[in-house]
Biopython code that builds the backbone (N, CA, C, O; Angstrom):
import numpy as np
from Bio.PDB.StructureBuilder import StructureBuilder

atoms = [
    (1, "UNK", "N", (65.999, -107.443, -37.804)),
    (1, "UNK", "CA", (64.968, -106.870, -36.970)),
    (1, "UNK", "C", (65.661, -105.993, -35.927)),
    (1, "UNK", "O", (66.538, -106.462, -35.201)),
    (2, "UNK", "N", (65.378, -105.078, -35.875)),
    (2, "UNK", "CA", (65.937, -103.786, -34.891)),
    (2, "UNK", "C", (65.225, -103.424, -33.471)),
    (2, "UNK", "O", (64.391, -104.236, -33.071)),
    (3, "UNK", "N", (65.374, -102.764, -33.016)),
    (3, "UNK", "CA", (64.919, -102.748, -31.336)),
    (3, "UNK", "C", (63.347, -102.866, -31.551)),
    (3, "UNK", "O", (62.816, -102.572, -32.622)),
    (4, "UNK", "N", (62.786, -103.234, -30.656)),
    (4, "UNK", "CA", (60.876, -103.672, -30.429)),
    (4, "UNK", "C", (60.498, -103.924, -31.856)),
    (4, "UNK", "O", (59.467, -103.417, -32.298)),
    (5, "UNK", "N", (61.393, -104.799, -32.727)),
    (5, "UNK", "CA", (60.395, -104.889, -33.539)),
    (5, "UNK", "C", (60.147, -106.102, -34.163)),
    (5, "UNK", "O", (60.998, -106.987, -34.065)),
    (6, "UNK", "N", (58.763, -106.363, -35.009)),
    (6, "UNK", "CA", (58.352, -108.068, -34.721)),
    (6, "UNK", "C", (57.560, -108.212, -36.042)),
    (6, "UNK", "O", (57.067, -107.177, -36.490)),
    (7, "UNK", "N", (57.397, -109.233, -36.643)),
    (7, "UNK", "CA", (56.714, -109.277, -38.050)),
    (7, "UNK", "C", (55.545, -109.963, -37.423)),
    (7, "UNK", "O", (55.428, -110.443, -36.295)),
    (8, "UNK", "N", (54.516, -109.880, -38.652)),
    (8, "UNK", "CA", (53.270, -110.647, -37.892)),
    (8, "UNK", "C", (53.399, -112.076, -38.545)),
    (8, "UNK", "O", (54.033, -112.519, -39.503)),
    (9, "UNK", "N", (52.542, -112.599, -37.637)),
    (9, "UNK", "CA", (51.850, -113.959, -38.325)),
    (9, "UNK", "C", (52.144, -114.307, -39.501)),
    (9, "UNK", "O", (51.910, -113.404, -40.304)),
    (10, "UNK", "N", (52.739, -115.634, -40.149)),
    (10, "UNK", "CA", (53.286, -115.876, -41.213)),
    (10, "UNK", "C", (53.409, -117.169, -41.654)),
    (10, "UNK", "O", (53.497, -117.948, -40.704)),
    (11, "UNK", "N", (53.453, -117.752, -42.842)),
    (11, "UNK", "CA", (53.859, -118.743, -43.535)),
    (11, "UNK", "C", (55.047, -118.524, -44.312)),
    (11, "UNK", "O", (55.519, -117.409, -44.532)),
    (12, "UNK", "N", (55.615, -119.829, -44.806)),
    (12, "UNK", "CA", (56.817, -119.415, -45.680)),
    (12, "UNK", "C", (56.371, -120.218, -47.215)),
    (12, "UNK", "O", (55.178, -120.360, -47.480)),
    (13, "UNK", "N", (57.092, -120.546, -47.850)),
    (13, "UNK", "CA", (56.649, -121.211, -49.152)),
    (13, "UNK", "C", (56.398, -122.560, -49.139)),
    (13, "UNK", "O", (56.930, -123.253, -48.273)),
    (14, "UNK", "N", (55.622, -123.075, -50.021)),
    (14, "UNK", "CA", (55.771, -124.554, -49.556)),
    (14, "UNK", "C", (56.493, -125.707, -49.921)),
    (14, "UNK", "O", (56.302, -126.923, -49.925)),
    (15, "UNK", "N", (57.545, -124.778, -50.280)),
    (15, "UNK", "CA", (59.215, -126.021, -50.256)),
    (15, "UNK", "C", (60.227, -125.169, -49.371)),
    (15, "UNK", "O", (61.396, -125.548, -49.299)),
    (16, "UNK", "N", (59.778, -123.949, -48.648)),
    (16, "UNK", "CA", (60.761, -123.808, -47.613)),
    (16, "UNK", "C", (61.334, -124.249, -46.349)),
    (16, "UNK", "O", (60.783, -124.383, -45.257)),
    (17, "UNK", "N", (62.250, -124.402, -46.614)),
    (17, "UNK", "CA", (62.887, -124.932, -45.035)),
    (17, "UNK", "C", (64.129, -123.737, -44.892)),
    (17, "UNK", "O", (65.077, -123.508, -45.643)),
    (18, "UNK", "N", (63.700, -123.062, -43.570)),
    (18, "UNK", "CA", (64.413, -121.988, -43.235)),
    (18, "UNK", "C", (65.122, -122.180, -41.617)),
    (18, "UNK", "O", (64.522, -122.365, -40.558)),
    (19, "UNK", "N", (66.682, -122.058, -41.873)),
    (19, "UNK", "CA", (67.386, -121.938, -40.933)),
    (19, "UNK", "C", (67.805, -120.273, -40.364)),
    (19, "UNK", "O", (68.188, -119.312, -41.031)),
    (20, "UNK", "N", (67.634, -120.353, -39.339)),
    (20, "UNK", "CA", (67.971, -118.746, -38.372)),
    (20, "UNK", "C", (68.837, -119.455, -37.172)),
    (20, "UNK", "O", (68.760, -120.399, -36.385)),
    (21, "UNK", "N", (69.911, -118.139, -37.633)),
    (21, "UNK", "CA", (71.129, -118.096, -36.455)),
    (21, "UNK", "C", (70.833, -116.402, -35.848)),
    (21, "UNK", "O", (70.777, -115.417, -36.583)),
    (22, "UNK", "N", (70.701, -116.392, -34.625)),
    (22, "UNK", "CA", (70.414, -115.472, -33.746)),
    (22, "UNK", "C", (72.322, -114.701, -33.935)),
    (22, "UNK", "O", (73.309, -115.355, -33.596)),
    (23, "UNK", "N", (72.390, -113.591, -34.391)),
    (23, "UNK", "CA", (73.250, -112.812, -34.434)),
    (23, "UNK", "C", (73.701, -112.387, -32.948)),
    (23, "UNK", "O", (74.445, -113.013, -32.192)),
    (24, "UNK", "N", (73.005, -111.064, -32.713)),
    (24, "UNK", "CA", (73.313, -110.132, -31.600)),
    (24, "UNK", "C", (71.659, -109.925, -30.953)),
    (24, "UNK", "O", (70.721, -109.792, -31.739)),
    (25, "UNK", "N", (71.463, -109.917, -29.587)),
    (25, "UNK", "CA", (70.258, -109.788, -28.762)),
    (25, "UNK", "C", (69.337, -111.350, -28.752)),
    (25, "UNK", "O", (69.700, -112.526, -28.736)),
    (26, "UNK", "N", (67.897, -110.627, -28.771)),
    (26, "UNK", "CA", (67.081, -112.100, -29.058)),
    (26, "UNK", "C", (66.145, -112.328, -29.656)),
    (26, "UNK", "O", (66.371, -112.216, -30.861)),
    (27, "UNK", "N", (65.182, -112.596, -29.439)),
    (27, "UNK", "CA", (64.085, -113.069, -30.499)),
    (27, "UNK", "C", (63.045, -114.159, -29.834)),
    (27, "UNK", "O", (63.197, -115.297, -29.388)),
    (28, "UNK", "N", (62.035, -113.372, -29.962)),
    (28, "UNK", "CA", (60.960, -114.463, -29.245)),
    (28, "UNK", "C", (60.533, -114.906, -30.672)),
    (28, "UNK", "O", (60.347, -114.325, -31.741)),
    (29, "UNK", "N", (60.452, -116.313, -30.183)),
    (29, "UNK", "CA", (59.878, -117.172, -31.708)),
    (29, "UNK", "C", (58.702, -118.248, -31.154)),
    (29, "UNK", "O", (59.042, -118.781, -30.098)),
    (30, "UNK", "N", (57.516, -118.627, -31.614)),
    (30, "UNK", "CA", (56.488, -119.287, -31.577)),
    (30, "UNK", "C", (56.358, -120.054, -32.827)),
    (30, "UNK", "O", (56.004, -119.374, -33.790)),
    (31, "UNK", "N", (56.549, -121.250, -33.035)),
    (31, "UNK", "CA", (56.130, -121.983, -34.256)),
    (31, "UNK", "C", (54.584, -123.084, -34.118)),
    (31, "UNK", "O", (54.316, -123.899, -33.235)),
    (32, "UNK", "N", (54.077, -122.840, -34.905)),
    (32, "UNK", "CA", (52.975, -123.798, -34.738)),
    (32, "UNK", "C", (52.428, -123.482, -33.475)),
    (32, "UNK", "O", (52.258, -122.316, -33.118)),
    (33, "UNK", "N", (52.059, -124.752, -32.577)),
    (33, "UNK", "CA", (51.221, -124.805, -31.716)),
    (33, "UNK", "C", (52.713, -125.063, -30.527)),
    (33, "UNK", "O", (52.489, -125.519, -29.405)),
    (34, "UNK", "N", (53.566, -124.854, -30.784)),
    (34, "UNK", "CA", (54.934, -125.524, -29.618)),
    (34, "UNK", "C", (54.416, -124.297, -28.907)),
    (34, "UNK", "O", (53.461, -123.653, -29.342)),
    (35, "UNK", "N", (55.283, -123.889, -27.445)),
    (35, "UNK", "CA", (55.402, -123.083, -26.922)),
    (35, "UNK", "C", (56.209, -121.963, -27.249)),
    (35, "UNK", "O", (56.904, -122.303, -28.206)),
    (36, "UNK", "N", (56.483, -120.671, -26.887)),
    (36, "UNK", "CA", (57.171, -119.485, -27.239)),
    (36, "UNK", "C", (58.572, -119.782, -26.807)),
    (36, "UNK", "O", (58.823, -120.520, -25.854)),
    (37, "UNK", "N", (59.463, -119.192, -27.527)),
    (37, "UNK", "CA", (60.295, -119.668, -26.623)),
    (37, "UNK", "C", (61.664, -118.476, -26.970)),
    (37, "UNK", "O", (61.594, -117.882, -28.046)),
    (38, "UNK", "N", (62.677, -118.220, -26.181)),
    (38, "UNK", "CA", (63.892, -116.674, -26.781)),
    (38, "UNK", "C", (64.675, -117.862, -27.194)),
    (38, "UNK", "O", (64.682, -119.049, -26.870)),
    (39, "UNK", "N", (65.461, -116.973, -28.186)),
    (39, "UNK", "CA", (66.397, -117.461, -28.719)),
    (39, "UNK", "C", (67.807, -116.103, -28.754)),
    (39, "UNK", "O", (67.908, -114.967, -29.217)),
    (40, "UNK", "N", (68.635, -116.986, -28.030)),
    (40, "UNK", "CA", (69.924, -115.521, -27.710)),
    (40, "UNK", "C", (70.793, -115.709, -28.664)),
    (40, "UNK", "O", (70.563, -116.487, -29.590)),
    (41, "UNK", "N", (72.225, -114.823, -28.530)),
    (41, "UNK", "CA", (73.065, -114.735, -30.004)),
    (41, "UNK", "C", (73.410, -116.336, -29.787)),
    (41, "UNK", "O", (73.118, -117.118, -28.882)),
    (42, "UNK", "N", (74.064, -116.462, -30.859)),
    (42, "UNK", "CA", (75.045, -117.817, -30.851)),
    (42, "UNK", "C", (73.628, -119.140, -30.934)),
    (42, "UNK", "O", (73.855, -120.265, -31.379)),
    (43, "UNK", "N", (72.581, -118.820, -30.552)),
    (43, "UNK", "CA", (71.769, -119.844, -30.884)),
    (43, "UNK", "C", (70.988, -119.937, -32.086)),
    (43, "UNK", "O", (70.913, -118.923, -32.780)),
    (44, "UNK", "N", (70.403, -120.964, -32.443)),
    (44, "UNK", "CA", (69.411, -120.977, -33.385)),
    (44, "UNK", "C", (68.463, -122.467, -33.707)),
    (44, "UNK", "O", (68.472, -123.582, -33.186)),
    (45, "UNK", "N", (67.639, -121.820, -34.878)),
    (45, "UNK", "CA", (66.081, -122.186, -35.090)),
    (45, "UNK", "C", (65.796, -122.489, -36.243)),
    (45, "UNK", "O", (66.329, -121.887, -37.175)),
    (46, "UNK", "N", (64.641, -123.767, -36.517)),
    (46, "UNK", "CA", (64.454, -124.244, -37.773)),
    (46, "UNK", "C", (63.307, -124.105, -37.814)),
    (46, "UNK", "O", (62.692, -124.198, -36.752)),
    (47, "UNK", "N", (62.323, -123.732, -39.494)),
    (47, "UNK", "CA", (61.077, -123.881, -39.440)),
    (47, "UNK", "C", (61.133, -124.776, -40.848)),
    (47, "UNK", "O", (61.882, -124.330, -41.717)),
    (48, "UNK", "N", (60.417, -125.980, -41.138)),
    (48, "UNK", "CA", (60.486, -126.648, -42.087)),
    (48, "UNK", "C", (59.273, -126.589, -42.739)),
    (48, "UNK", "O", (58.540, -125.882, -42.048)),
    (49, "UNK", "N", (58.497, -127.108, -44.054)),
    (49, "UNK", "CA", (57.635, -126.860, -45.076)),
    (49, "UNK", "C", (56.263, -126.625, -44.032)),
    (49, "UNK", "O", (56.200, -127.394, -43.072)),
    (50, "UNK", "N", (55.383, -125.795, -44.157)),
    (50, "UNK", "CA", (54.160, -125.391, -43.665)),
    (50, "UNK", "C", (54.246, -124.925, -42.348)),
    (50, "UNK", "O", (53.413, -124.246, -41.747)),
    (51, "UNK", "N", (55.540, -125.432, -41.871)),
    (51, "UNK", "CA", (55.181, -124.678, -40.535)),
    (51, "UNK", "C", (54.482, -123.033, -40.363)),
    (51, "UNK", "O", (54.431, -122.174, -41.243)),
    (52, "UNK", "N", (54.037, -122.943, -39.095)),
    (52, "UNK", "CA", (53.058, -120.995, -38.924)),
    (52, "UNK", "C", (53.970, -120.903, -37.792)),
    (52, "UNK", "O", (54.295, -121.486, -36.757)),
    (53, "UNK", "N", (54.317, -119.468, -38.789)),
    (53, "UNK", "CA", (55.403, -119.160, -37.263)),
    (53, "UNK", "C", (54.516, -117.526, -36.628)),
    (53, "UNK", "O", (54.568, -116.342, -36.959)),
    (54, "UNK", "N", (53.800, -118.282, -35.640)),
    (54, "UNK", "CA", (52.872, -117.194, -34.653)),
    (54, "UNK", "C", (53.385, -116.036, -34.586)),
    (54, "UNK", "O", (52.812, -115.084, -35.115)),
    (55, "UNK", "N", (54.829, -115.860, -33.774)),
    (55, "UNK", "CA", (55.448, -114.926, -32.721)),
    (55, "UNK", "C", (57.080, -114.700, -33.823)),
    (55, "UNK", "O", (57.520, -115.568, -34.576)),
    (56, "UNK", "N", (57.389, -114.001, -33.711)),
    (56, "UNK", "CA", (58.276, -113.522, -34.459)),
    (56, "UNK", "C", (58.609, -112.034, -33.691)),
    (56, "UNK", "O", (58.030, -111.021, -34.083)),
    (57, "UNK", "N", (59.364, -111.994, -32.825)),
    (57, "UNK", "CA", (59.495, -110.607, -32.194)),
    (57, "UNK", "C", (61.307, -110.357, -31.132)),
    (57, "UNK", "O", (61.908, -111.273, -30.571)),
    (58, "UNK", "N", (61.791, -108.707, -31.178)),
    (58, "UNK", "CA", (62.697, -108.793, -30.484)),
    (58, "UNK", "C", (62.280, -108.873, -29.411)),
    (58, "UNK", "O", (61.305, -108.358, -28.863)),
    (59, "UNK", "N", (63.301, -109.778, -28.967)),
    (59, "UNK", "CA", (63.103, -110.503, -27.195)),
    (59, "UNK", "C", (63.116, -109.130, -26.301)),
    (59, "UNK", "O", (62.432, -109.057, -25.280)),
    (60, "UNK", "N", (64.021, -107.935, -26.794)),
    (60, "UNK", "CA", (63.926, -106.658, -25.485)),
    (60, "UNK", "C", (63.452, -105.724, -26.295)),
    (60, "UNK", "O", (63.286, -105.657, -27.513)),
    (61, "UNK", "N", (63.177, -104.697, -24.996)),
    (61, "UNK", "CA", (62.863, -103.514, -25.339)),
    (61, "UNK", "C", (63.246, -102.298, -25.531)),
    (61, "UNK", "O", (62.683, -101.263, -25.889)),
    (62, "UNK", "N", (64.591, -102.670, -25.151)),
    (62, "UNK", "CA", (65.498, -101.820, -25.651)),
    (62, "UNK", "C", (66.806, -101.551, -26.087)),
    (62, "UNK", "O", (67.435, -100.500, -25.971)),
    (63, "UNK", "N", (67.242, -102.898, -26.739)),
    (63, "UNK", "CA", (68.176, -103.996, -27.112)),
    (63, "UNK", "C", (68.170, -103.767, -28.704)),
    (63, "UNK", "O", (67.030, -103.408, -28.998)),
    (64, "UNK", "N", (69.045, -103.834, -29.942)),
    (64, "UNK", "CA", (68.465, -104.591, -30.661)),
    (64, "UNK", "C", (69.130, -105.892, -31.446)),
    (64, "UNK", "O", (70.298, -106.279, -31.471)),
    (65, "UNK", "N", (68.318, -106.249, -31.874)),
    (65, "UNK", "CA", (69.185, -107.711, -31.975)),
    (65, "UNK", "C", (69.267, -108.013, -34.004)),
    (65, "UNK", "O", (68.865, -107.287, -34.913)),
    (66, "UNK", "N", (69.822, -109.104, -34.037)),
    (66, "UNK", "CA", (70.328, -109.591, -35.379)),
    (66, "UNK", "C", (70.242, -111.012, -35.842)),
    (66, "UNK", "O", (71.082, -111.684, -35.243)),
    (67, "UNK", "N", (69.609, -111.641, -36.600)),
    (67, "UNK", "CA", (69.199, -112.566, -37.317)),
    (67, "UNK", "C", (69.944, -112.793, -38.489)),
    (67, "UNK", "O", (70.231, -111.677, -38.923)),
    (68, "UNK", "N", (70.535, -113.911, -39.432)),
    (68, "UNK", "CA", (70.834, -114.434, -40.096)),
    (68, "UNK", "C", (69.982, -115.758, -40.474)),
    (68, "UNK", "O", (70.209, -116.869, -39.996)),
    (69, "UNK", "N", (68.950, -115.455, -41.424)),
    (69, "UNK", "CA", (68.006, -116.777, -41.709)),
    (69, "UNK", "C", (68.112, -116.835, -43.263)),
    (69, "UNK", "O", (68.175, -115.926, -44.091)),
    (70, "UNK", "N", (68.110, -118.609, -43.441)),
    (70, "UNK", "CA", (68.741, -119.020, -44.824)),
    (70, "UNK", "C", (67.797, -119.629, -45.068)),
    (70, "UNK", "O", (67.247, -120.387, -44.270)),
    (71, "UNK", "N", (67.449, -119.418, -46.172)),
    (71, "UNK", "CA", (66.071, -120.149, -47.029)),
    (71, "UNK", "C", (66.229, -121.119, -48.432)),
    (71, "UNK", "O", (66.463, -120.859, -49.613)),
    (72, "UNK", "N", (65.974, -122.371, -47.670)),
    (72, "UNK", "CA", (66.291, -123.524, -48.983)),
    (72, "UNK", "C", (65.094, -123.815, -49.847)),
    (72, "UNK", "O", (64.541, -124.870, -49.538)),
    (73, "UNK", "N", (64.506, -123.111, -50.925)),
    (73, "UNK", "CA", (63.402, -123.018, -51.422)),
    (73, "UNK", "C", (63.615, -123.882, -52.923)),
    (73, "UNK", "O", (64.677, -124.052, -53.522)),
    (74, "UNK", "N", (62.112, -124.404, -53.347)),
    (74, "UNK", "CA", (62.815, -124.344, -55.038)),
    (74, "UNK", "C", (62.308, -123.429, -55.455)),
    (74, "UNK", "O", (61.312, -122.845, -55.028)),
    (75, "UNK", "N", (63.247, -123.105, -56.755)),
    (75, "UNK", "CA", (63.596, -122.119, -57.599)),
    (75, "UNK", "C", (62.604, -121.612, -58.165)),
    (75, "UNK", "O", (62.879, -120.654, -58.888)),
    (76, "UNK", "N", (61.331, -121.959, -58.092)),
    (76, "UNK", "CA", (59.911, -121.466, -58.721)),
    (76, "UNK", "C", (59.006, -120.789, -57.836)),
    (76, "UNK", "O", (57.903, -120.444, -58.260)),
    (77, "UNK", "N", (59.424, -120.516, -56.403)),
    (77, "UNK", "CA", (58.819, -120.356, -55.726)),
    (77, "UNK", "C", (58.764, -118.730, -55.903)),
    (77, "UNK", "O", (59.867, -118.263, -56.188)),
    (78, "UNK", "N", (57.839, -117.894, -55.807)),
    (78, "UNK", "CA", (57.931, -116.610, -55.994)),
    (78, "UNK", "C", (57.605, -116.066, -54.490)),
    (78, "UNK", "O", (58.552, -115.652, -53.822)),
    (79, "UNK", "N", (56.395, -116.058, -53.987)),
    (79, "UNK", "CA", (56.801, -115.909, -52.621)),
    (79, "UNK", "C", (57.076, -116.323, -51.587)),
    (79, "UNK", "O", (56.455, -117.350, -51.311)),
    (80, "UNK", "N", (57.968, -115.876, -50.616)),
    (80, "UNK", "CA", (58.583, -116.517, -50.022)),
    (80, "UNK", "C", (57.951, -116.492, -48.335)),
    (80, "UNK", "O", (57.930, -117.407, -47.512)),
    (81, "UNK", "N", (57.490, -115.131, -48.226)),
    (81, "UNK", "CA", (56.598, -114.800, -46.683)),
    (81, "UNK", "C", (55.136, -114.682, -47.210)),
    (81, "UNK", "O", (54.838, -114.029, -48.210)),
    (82, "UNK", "N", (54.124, -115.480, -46.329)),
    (82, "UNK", "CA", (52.785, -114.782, -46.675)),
    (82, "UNK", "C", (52.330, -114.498, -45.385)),
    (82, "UNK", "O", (51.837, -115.394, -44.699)),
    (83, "UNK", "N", (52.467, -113.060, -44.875)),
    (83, "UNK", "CA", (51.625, -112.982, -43.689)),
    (83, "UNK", "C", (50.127, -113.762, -43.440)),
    (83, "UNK", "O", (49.538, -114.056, -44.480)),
    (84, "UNK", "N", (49.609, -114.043, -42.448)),
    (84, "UNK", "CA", (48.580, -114.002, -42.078)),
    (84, "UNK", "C", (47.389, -113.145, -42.431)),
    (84, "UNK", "O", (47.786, -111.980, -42.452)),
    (85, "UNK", "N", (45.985, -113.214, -42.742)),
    (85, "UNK", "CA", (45.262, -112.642, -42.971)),
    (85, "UNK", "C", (44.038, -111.810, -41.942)),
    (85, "UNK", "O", (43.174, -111.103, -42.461)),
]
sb = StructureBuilder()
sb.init_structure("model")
sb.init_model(0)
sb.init_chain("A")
sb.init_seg("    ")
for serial, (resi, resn, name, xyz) in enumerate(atoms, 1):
    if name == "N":
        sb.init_residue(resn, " ", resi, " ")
    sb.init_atom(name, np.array(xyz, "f"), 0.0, 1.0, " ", f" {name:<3s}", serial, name[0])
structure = sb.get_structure()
């Protein structure tokens, strides 16, 4: 994700469990109903089977930042993001 920019509203598959390591900058992340919360380099974030990840966005505005997220899916799963409708 590159400077101001943010995916919408989303699900992942429903055998995903996805790990994110915050690269470079930040990342506002919202899962479920928790609170929002940044995530800076060197840190990171888990979303496990069904979680809704609300907020998905770079933390600045004129920064940009870098993500590394690993997705442990099974092998039948075809998609992997379903935005929101």
């Amino acid at each position: 994700m590159r400077c101001c920019g943010s995916t919408p509203a989303h699900i992942h598959a429903a055998s995903a469990f996805v790990y994110a390591t915050v690269l470079s900058g930040g990342i506002r992340s919202k899962i479920n109903d928790n609170p929002e919360q940044v995530y800076h380099a060197g840190e990171n974030f888990f979303e496990v089977p069904g979680d809704h990840h609300r907020v998905s966005a770079n933390a600045s505005d004129t920064q940009p930042m870098r993500m590394l997220a690993v997705f442990v899916v099974d092998t039948n799963e075809e998609n992997l993001t379903t935005p929101d409708r």
